[in-house]
C-alpha positions in Angstrom: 36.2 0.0 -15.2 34.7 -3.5 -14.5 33.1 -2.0 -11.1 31.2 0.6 -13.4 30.3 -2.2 -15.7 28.5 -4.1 -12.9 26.9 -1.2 -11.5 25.3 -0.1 -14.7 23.9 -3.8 -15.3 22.8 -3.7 -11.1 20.9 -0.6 -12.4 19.7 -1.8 -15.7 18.2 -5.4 -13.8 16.4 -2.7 -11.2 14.9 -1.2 -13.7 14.0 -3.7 -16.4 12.0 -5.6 -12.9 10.3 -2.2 -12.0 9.1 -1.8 -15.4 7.7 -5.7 -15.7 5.8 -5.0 -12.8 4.7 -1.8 -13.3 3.2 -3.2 -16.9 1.6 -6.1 -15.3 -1.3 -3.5 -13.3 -1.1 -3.5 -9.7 1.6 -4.7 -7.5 0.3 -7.3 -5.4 2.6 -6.7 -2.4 0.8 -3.4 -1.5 -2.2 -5.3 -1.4 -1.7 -5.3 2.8 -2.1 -1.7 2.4 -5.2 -1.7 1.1 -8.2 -0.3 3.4 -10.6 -3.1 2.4 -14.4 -3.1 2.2 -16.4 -0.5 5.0 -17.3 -3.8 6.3 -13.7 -5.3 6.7 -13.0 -2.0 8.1 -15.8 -1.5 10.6 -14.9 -5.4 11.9 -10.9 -4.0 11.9 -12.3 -1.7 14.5 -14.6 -3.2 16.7 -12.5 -5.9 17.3 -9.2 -3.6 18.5 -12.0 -2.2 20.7 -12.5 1.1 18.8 -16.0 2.6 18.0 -17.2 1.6 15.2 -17.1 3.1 11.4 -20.4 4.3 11.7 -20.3 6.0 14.8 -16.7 7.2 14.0 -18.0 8.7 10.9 -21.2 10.5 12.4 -19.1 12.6 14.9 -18.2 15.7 14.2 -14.8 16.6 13.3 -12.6 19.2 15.7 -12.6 22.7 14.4 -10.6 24.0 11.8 
């Protein structure tokens, strides 16, 4: 009995912490996720050596 007591609060802290973030706006640990200005993202890629946004952009896509 006391084992499904403690599991029912486990779940009831879960989701009372979910739902105070979810009502503050955006979650500020998926802000790493985020793709970040064109220019942020064109840097991203000329410094790993790729081409860059514009010229990856321009080129046409493979057939479909």
């Amino acid at each position: 009995m006391t084992e499904h007591n403690d599991e029912l609060l486990r779940v009831a802290a879960i989701a009372a912490v979910l739902a105070m973030v979810n009502s503050q706006g955006e979650d500020p640990s998926l802000a790493g996720r985020k793709q970040g200005s064109t220019w942020a993202q064109d840097q991203r890629r000329i410094n790993m050596g790729r081409a860059s946004l514009l010229r990856s952009k321009s080129e046409r896509s493979p057939w479909r």
